[in-house]
C-alpha positions in Angstrom: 20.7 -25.1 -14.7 18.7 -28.3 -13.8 15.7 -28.3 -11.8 14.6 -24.6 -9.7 14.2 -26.0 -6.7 11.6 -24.2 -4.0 9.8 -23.7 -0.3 6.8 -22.5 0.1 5.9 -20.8 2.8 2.6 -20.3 3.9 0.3 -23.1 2.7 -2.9 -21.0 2.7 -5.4 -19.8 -0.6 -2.6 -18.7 -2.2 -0.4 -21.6 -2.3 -2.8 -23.7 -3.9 -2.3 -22.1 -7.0 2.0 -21.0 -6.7 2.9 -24.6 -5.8 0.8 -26.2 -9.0 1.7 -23.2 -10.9 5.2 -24.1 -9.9 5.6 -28.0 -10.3 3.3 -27.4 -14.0 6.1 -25.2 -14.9 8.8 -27.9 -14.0 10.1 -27.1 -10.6 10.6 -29.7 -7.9 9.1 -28.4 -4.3 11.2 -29.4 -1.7 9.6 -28.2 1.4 6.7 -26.4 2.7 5.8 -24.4 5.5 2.8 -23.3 7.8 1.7 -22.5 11.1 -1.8 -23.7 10.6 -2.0 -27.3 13.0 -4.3 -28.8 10.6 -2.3 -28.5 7.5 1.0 -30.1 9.2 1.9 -33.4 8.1 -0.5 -33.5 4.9 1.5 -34.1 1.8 0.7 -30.6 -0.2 -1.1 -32.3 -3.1 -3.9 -32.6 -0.4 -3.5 -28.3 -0.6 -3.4 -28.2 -4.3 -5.9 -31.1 -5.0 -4.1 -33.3 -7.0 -4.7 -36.9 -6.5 -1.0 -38.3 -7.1 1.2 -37.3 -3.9 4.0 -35.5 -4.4 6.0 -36.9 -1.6 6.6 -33.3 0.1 4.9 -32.8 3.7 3.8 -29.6 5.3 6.3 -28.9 8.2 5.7 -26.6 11.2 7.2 -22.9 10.3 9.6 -23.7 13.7 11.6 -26.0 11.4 11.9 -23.2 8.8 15.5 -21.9 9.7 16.7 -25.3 9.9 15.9 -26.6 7.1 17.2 -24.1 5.1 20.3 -24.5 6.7 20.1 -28.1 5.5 18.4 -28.0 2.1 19.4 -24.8 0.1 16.3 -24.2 -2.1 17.0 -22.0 -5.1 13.8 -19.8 -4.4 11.7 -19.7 -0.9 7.9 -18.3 -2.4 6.0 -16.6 0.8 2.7 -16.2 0.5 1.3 -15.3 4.1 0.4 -11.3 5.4 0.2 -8.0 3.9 2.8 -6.0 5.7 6.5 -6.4 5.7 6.9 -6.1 9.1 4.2 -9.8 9.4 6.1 -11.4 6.6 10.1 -9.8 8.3 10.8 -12.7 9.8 10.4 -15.0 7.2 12.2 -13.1 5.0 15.1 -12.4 7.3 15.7 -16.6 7.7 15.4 -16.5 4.1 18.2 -14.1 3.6 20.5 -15.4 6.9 20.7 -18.3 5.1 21.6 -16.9 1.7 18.5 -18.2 -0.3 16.5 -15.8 -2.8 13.3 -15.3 -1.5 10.1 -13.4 -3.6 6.3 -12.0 -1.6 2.6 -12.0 -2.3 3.2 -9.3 0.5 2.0 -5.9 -0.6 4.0 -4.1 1.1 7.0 -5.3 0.0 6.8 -4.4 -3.5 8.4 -1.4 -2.7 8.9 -0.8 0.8 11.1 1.0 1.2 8.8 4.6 0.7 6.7 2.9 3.8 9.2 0.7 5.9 12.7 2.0 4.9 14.0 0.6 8.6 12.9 -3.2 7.1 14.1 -2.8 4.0 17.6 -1.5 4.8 17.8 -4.4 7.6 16.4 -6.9 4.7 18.6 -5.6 2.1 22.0 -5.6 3.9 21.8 -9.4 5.3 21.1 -10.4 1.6 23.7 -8.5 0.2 26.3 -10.0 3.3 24.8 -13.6 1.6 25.0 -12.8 -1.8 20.9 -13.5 -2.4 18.3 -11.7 -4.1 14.8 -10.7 -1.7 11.9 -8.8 -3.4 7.8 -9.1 -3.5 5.9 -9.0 -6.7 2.1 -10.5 -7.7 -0.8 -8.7 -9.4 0.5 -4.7 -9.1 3.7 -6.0 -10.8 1.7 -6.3 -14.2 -1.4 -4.9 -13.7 -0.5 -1.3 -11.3 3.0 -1.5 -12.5 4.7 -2.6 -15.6 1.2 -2.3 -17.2 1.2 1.4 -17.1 4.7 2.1 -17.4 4.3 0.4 -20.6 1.7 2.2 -21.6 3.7 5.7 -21.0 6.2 4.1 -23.3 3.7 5.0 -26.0 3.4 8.8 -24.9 4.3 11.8 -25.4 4.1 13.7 -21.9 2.2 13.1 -19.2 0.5 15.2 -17.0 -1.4 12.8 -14.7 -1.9 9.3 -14.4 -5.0 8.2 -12.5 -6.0 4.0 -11.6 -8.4 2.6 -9.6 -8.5 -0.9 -8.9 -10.9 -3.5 -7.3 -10.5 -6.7 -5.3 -13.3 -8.8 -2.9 -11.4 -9.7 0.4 -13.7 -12.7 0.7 -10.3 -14.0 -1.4 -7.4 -13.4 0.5 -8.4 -14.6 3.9 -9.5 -12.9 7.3 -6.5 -10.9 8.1 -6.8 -8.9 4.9 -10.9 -8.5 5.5 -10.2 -7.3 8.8 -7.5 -4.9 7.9 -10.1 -3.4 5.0 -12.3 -2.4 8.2 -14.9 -5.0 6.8 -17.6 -5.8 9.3 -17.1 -2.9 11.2 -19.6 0.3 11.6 -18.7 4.0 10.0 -18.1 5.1 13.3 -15.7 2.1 14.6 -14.0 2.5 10.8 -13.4 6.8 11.0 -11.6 5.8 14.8 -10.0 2.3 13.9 -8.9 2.6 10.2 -9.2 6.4 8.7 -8.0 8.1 11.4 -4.1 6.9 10.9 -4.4 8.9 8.1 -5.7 12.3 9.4 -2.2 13.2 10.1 0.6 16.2 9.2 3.2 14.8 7.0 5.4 15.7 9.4 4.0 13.2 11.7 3.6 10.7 8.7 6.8 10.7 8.3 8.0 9.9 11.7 5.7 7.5 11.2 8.0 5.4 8.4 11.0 6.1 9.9 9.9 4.4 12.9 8.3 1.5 11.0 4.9 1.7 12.4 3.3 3.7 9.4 0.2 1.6 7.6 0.6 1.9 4.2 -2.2 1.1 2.0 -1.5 -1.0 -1.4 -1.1 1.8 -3.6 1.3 3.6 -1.0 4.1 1.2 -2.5 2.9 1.2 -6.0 2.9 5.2 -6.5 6.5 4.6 -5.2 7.1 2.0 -7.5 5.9 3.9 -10.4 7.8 7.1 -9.6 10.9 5.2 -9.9 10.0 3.0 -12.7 9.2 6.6 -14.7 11.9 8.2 -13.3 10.4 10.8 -11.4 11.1 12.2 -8.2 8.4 12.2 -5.2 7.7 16.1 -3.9 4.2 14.8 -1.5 2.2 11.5 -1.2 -0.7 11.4 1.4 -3.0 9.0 1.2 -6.6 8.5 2.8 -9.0 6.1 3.2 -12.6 5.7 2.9 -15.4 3.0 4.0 -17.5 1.2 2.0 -20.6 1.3 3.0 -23.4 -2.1 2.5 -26.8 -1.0 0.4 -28.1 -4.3 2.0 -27.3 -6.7 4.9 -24.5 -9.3 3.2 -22.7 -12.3 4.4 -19.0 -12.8 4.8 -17.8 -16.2 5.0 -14.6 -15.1 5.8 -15.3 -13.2 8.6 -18.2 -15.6 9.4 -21.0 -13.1 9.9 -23.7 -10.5 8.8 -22.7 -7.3 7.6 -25.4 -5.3 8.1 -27.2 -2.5 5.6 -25.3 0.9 6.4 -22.2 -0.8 7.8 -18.8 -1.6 6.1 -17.9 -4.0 3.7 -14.4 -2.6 3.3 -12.5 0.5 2.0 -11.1 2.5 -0.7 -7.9 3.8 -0.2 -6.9 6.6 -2.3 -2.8 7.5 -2.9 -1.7 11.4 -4.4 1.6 11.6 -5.6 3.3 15.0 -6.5 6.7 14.5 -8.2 9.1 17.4 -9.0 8.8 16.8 -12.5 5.0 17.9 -12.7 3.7 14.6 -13.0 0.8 13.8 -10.7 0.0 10.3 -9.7 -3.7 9.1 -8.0 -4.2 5.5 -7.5 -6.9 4.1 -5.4 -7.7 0.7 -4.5 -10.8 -0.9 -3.4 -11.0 -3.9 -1.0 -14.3 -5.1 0.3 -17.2 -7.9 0.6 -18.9 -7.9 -2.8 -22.5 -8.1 -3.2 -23.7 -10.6 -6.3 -23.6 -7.9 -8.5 -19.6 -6.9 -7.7 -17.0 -7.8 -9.8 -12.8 -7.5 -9.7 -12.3 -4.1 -12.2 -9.2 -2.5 -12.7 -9.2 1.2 -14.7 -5.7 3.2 -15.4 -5.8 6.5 -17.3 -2.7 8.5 -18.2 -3.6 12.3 -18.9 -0.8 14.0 -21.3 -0.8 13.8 -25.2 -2.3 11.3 -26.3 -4.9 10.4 -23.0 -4.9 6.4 -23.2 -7.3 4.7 -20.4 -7.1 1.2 -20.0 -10.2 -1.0 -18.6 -10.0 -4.6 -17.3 -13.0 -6.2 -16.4 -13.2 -9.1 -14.2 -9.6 -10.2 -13.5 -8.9 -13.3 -12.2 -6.7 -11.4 -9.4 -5.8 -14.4 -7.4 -4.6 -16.6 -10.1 -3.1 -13.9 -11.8 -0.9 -12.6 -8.5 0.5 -16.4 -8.2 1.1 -16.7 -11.9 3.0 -13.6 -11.8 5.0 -14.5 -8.7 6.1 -18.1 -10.1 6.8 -16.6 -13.5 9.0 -14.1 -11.6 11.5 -17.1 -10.2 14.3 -16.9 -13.4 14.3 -13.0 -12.8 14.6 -13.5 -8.9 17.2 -16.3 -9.0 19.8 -14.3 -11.7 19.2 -10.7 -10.0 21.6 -8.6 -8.1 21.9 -9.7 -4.2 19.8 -7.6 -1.6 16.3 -6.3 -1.9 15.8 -6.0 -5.7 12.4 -4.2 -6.1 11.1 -5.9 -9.3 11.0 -2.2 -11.2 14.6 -2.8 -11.6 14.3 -6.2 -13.7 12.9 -7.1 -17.3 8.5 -6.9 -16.9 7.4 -9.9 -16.6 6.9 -12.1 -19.8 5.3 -15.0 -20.5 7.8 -18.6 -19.9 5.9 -21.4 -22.0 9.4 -23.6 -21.3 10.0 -24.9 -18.0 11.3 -22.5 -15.9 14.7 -23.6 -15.4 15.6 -22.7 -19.0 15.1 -18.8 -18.4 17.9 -18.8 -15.8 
């Protein structure tokens, strides 16, 4: 095909890196999209920091649905919230108007287990317009594909266990905030763990209604189970605050967190499947002090044990490199939501992308 040709929406930290990523891998932005007042009108090289203009201006998200109506863009990259329900919307234009659309949003990498209301609304408008939605980024390789690949060297597994780290100074305030960052223990057990203290009974009303929080790892035990081929018996999850050793400054939140109060959480996910498999992932998001780094640790328990150790990812690059390398699979997959467990792991593209189509 000639030239993939893209949106992005959402011209925040993220973008920086998926629209250079993009045009260095040889596809030609056509539009871009925030709600940010400041950022309208600037051409985006002023977002990536590139000195040559690229001729592409940052509209207001209001002219989103129009434009696709007008320019049909192969691929629309949003990079904006955490939740499916923040980035529905978006998605939903995305899919009305019959263009493929792929999500730094956690929670769409395998909604369905959290949101299934969303996902079947999602999925049936892009199967009525014969395009492909799905979200991907750093769990794709790193929680994902990573470990399933991995079990493609064992014998039987008994138990996999993965605990990852991220520091929410790097995703922006909506993501500190949700990690209960900046709050006290007291504010956190009444604001943040107690949505968890909960029968599954009530949990699952919970998802069917489509106000249930997942945590990251909610999707990604979900992901796995059905990468692996195993069935889901339980999954709770719980989460737990992270408490400061001393007083520490967020400049995304703009303030002092002080000794003995939050700087995030860990969120821990169990997984019982019917095949005896147990799966515990837990993910920690919070305001690093200077000695904190980004970690991420996967053990699978069976014959052999393997344990995997990853020191100092570069988490935000890597979950935009992931996402633009993702476009060929995203463009040529089946219409509807196409959780990205269902196409090729991702591999490296050192020819422009168009030729992977």
């Amino acid at each position: 095909m000639s030239k993939i040709t893209m949106v992005q929406y959402g011209c925040g930290k993220m973008s920086v890196y998926t629209m250079r990523y993009a045009i260095e891998k040889g596809v030609k932005i056509i539009g871009a999209f925030d709600i940010d007042e400041s950022k309208i009108g600037k051409d985006i090289a002023d977002i990536i920091g590139l000195k040559k203009k690229v001729g592409v201006k940052i509209q207001n998200a209001n002219c989103f649905d129009s434009f696709l109506k007008k320019n049909k863009p192969n691929v629309v990259v949003v990079t904006t919230m955490s939740l499916i329900s923040d980035v529905e919307d978006a998605l939903a234009v995305c899919a009305q108007n019959g263009v493929n659309a792929i999500t730094t949003c956690e929670e769409a990498f395998y909604p369905q287990n959290s949101n299934p209301a969303i996902f079947s609304k999602l999925d049936k408008i892009a199967k009525e317009k014969n395009c492909t939605i799905c979200g991907s980024g750093y769990q794709d390789v790193f929680w994902g594909n990573l470990i399933t690949v991995i079990a493609g060297a064992t014998h039987k597994i008994t138990k996999i266990i993965g605990k990852s780290s991220y520091n929410v100074e790097d995703y922006g305030i909506a993501l500190a905030r949700a990690h209960g960052a900046g709050l006290t223990v007291e504010q956190f057990e009444k604001e943040v763990a107690s949505a968890d203290n909960i029968s599954p009974a009530s949990r699952d009303k919970l998802i069917k209604e489509g106000s249930f929080l997942p945590s990251y790892m909610w999707n990604v035990n979900g992901w796995l189970c059905s990468q692996l081929g195993l069935t889901v018996k339980s999954q709770v999850q719980k989460c737990v605050p992270q408490i400061a050793k001393s007083k520490l400054h967020s400049s995304t939140l703009g303030m002092d967190i002080k000794k003995g109060e939050c700087t995030g959480m860990s969120a821990i996910v169990t997984t019982h499947t019917k095949e005896g498999v147990v799966i515990e992932s837990e993910c920690i998001g919070k305001v690093y002090d200077k000695a904190e780094f980004d970690s991420n640790d996967w053990t699978i328990f069976g014959e052999p044990n393997t344990t995997v150790t990853i020191n100092r990812p570069s988490t935000v690059e890597l979950t935009c490199a992931t996402i633009i390398n993702r476009l060929p699979e995203v463009i040529s997959a089946p219409s509807g939501y196409y959780t990205t467990e269902k196409m090729v792991p991702n591999f490296y593209k050192n020819l422009t992308l168009d030729k992977y189509v």
